[in-house]
C-alpha positions in Angstrom: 19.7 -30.7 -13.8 16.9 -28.5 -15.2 14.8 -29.5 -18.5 14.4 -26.6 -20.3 11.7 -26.1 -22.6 13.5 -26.1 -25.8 11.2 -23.2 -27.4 13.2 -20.5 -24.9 16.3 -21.1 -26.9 14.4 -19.7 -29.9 13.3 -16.5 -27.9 14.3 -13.2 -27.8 13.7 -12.1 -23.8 14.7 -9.4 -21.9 14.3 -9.7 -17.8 13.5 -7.0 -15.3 14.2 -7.0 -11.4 13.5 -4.4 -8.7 17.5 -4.5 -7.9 20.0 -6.5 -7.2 22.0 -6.0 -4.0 21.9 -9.4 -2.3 21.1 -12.9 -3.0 17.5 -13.8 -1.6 14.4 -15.6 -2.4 13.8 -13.1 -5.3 17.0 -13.6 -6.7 17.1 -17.2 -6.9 14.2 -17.3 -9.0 15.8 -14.8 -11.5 18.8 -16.9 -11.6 16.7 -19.6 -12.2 14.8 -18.0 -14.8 18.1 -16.4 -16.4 19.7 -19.8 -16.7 16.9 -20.5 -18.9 17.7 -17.1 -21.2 21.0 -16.9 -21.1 21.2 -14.2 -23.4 18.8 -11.6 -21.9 19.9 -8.4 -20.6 18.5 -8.2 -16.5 17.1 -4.2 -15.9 17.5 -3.1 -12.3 17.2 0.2 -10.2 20.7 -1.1 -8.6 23.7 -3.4 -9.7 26.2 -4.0 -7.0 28.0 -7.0 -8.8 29.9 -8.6 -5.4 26.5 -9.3 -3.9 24.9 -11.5 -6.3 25.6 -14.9 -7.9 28.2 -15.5 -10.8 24.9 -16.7 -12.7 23.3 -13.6 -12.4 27.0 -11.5 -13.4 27.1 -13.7 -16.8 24.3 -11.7 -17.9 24.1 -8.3 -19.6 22.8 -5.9 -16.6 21.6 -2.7 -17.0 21.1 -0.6 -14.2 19.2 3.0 -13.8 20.7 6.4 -13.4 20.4 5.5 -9.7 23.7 3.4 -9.9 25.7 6.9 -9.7 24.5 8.0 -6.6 27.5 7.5 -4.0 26.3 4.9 -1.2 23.0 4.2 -2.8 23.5 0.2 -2.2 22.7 1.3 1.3 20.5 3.9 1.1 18.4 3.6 -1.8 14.9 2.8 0.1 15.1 6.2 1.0 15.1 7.1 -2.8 11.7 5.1 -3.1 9.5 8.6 -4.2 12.1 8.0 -7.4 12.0 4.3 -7.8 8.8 4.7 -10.6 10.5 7.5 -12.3 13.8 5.4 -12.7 12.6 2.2 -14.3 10.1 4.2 -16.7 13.2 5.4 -17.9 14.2 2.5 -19.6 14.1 1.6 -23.1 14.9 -2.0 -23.9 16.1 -3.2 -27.4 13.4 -5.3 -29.1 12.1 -8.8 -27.9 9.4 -11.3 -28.0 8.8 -11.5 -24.4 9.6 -9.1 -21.1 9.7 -11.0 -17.6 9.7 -8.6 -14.9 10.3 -10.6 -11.4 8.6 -8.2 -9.2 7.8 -6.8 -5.8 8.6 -3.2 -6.0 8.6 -1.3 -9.5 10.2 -3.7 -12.2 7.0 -4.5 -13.5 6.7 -0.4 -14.5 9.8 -1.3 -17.2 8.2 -0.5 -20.1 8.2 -2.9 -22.8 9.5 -2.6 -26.1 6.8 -1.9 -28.9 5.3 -5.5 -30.1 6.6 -7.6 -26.7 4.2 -9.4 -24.3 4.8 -8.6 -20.6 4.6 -11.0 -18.2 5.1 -10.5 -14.3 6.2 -13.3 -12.1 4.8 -11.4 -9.1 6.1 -11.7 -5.5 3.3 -8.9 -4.2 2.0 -6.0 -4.8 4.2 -3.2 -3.8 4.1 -4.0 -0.5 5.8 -0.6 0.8 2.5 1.4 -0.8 0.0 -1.5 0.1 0.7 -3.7 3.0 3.0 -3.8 6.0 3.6 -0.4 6.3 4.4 -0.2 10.0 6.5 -2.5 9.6 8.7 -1.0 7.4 8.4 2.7 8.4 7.3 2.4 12.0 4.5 4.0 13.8 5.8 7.5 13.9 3.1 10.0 13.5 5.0 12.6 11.9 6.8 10.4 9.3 3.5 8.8 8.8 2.1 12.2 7.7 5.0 12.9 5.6 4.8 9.6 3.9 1.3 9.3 3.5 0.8 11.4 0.1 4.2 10.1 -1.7 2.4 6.2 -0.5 -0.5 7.8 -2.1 0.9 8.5 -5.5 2.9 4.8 -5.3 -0.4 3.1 -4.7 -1.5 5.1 -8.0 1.3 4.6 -10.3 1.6 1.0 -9.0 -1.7 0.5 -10.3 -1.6 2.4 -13.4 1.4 0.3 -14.5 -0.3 -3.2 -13.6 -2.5 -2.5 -17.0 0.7 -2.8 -18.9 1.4 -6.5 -18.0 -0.3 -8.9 -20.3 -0.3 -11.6 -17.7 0.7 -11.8 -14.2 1.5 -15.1 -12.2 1.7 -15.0 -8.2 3.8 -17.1 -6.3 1.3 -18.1 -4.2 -2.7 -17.9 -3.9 -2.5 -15.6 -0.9 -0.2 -13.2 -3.5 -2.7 -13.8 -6.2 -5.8 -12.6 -3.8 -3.9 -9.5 -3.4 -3.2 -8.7 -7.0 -7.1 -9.5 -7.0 -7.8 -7.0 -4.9 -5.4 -4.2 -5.9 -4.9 -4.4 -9.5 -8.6 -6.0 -10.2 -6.0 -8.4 -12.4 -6.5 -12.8 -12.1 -2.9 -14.6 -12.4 -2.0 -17.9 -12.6 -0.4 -19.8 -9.6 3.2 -21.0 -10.2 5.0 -22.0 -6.4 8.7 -20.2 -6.4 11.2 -22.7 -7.3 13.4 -24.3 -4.2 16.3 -26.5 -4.7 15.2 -29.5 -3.7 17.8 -31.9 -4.6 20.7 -30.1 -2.7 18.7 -29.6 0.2 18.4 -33.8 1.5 17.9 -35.3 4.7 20.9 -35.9 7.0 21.7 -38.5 9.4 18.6 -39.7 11.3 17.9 -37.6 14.6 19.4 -34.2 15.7 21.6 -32.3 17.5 19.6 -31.0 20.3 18.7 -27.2 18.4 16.0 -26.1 17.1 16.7 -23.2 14.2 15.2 -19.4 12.8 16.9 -18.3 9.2 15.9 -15.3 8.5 16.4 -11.6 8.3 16.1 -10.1 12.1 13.8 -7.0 11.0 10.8 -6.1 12.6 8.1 -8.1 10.4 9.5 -11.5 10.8 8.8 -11.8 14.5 11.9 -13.0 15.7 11.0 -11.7 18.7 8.4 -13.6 19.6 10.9 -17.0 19.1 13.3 -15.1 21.5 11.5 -14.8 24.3 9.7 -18.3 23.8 13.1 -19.8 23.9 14.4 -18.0 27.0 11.6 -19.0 29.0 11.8 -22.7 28.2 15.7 -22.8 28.3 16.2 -24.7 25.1 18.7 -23.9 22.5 18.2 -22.0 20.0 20.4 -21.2 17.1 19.4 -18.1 14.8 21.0 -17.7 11.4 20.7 -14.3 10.1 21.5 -10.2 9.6 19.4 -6.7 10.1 18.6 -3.9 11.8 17.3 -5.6 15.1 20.1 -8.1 15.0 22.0 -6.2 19.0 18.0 -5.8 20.1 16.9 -9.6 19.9 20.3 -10.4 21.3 20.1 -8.1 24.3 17.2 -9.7 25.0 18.1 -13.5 24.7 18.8 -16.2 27.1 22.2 -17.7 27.0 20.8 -20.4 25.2 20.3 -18.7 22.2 23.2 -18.6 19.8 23.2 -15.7 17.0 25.4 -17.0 14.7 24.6 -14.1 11.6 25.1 -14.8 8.0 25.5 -18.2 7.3 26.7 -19.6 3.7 24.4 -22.3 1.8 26.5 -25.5 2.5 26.5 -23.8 6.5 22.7 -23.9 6.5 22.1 -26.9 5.0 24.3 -28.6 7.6 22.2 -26.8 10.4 18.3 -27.8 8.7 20.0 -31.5 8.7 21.3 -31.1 12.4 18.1 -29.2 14.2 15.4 -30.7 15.8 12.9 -28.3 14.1 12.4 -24.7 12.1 10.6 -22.4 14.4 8.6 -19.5 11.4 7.1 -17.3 13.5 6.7 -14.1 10.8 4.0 -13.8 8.2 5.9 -14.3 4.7 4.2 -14.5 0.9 5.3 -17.5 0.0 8.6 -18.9 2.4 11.4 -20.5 1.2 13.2 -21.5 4.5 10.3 -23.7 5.4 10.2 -25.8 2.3 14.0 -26.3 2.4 13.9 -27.5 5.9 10.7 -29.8 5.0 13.0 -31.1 2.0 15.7 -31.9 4.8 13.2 -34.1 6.6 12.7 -31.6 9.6 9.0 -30.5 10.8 8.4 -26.6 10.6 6.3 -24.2 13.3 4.8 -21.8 11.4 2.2 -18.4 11.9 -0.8 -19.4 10.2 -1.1 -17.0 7.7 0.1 -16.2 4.4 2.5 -19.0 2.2 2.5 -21.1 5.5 -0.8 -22.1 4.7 0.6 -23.6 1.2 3.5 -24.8 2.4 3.2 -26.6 5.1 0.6 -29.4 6.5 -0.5 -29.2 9.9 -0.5 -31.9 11.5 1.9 -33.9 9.0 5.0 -31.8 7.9 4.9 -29.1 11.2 2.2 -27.1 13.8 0.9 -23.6 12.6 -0.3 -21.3 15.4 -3.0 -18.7 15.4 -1.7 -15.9 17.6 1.6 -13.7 17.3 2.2 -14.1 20.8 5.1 -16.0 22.7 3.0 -18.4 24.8 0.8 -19.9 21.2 4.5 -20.2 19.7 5.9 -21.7 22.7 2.9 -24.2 22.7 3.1 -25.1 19.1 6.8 -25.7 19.6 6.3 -28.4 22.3 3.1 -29.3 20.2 5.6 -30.4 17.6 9.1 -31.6 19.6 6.3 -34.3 21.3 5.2 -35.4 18.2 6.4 -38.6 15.9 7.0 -37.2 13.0 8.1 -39.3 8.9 10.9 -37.7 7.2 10.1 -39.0 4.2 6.6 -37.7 4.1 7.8 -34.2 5.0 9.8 -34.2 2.6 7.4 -35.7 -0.1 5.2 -32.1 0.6 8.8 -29.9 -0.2 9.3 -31.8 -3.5 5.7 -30.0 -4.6 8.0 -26.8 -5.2 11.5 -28.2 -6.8 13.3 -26.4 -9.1 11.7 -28.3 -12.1 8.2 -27.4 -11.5 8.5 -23.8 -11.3 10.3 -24.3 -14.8 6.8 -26.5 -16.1 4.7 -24.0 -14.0 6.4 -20.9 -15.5 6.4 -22.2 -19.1 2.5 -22.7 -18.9 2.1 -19.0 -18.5 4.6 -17.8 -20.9 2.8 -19.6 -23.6 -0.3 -18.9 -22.7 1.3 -15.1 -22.2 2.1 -15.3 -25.8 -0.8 -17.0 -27.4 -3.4 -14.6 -25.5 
C-alpha cells in the first residue's frame, strides 16, 4: 500500500505521456503517478485502450489528432517529423501543476496559463540525440534523409525544455544528459519498482539463467545468444520485437524463446533462474532491480542505470566490453560465486514503489514553491 502525500488530494493536476500503446517501464510509473491523481486527465499522441492497464483506463485520456489515422498504433514512429506539432496542439483546462512523464515530446504539452511544469524525465529525446543507429540503422541514404528532420527535433526538443519549470531524471546518467543538452540541472528521483510483489522464492534454482527484454537491436540480445550457445547452458529469453526469428535462427537448442510473458509468469521465472544476464545499455533498468528484489544476482554492461543499480561484486558482475567472450566471462564470474539473497535484495528495496512517491513529492513542492 502506497502513502500518499495528502496535499495531492487538494491539487488540481493534469498528466502528459508520449503515448500509450503498451505497458512498459514508462507506463508503470504513470500509473503510479495517476493513482496518486486520480482525477487528472493523461494527454498522449496515441490511446489504444486494450494495451494498457485498467488503472491507466480509469482516467480521462486525451489523445492528439493522430488517433484518426488508420493503423497508426503500429506505425506511428514513422509519423515522428509530426510528433512536436501534435502535442503543441493541445490546450488543457486549468490546473496547479502539469507532469509530463517523458522521453519523446510530452514534455512540449503546453501548460495552461498560471501552472508549474514539471518533467519526470526518462531522456532526452533519444531518437534526435542518442542511439540513432540503433533505431534507424546505418543506411546511408536514410541517414541523409533523416538527418535535417533529426535536426529540427534536436531544435524544438530544446526549445521546449525552457518551458519546464523543473525537471527530475530517473537516474544520474539521465540527468548528465539533460545537462548536456538542455543546459537544465534536475533532481534525481530512481523510477519506482514494485518491490513487495516481486519476493524471493524457494532457495536455489532451476538450472536457467534468464534475459526479459524487448529483442530489438539496442539491447544486445545478441551478444547473450551466442555466449549461451557456446557454453551449452540453458537459457530462457522472455520477450517480443523485430529481431525476435533473427536471435532464434541463430540460437543453440538450449535457448528457449518463450515471447511475452504475463507478470505473475515472470516473477515465477526471476524466483526459478540461476541468474539475469543485462547485456544492453538501458537509462535506468527495471528488469535488473526486480530480479535483485527476487534474491537473484544480475550480469550487467557497465554503463548507464547498471552502474546505479547494481553492486559489483555484491548484488551481480558488470562487464566492460559488448562482446560475447567479456559476457560469457562475467557470467561464469557470477554462477562461481556465493552470493546472500537477502543482501541483494536489500540494494532493490533502494527503488520501491514508496520512495519514488517521497522522491517525487520533494520535487513537486519544491516545483511549486520555486
Amino acid at each position: 500500500m502506497i502513502d500518499y502525500p495528502q496535499t495531492w488530494q487538494h491539487m488540481r493536476v493534469a498528466l502528459a505521456h508520449d503515448w500509450l500503446t503498451g505497458m512498459r517501464g514508462g507506463e508503470r510509473v504513470l500509473e503510479l503517478i495517476g493513482d496518486g491523481f486520480l482525477e487528472a486527465p493523461i494527454y498522449t499522441l496515441l490511446y489504444k485502450p486494450d494495451s494498457v492497464s485498467d488503472r491507466i483506463n480509469r482516467h480521462q485520456v486525451v489523445p492528439s489528432m493522430l488517433q484518426g489515422i488508420p493503423g497508426i498504433e503500429k506505425r506511428y514512429r514513422y509519423f515522428l517529423p509530426l510528433h512536436p506539432r501534435m502535442i503543441s496542439r493541445f490546450r488543457p483546462d486549468p490546473v496547479d501543476l502539469l507532469i509530463s512523464t517523458s522521453h519523446c515530446v510530452a514534455k512540449g504539452l503546453p501548460p495552461p496559463p498560471g501552472a508549474r511544469h514539471l518533467c519526470y524525465c526518462f531522456t532526452p529525446m533519444r531518437y534526435a540525440w542518442t542511439f540513432y543507429e540503433e533505431y534507424f540503422g546505418t543506411n546511408p541514404i536514410k541517414k541523409a534523409l533523416l538527418k535535417p528532420v533529426l535536426a529540427r527535433l534536436r531544435r524544438w526538443d530544446y526549445e521546449k525544455s525552457a518551458q519546464v519549470d523543473r525537471f527530475v531524471a530517473i537516474s544520474h546518467h539521465i540527468r548528465k544528459r539533460i545537462q548536456s543538452f538542455y543546459n537544465r540541472d534536475a533532481d534525481v528521483v530512481y523510477p519506482p519498482v514494485d518491490t513487495e510483489r516481486c519476493q524471493p522464492g524457494a532457495p536455489g534454482h532451476d538450472g536457467f539463467d534468464l534475459i526479459v527484454s524487448a529483442l530489438v537491436p539496442y539491447k544486445r540480445v545478441d551478444l547473450a545468444v551466442d555466449a549461451y550457445t557456446d557454453s551449452g547452458y540453458p537459457l530462457i529469453v522472455v520477450g517480443t520485437g523485430t529481431e525476435y526469428r533473427a536471435l532464434k535462427s541463430r540460437a543453440g537448442s538450449n535457448i528457449q524463446f518463450l515471447g511475452w510473458k504475463s507478470d505473475a509468469e515472470i516473477l515465477a521465472l526471476y524466483q526459478r533462474c540461476r541468474l539475469l544476464v543485462f547485456p544492453g545499455e538501458e537509462d535506468f533498468g527495471i528488469v535488473p532491480v526486480e530480479a535483485q528484489a527476487c534474491g537473484k544476482p544480475v550480469v550487467a554492461y557497465a554503463r548507464g542505470g547498471a552502474l546505479e543499480t547494481i553492486v559489483d561484486g555484491e548484488t551481480g558482475i558488470h562487464f566492460e566490453e559488448q562482446t560475447s567472450i567479456c559476457l560469457r566471462e562475467a557470467i561464469e564470474r557470477c554462477a562461481s560465486t556465493s552470493w546472500d539473497p537477502q543482501a541483494i535484495r536489500h540494494q532493490a528495496e533502494t527503488f520501491s514503489e514508496q520512495n519514488f512517491i517521497d522522491g517525487l513529492q520533494k520535487s513537486i513542492e519544491a516545483c511549486l514553491s520555486a
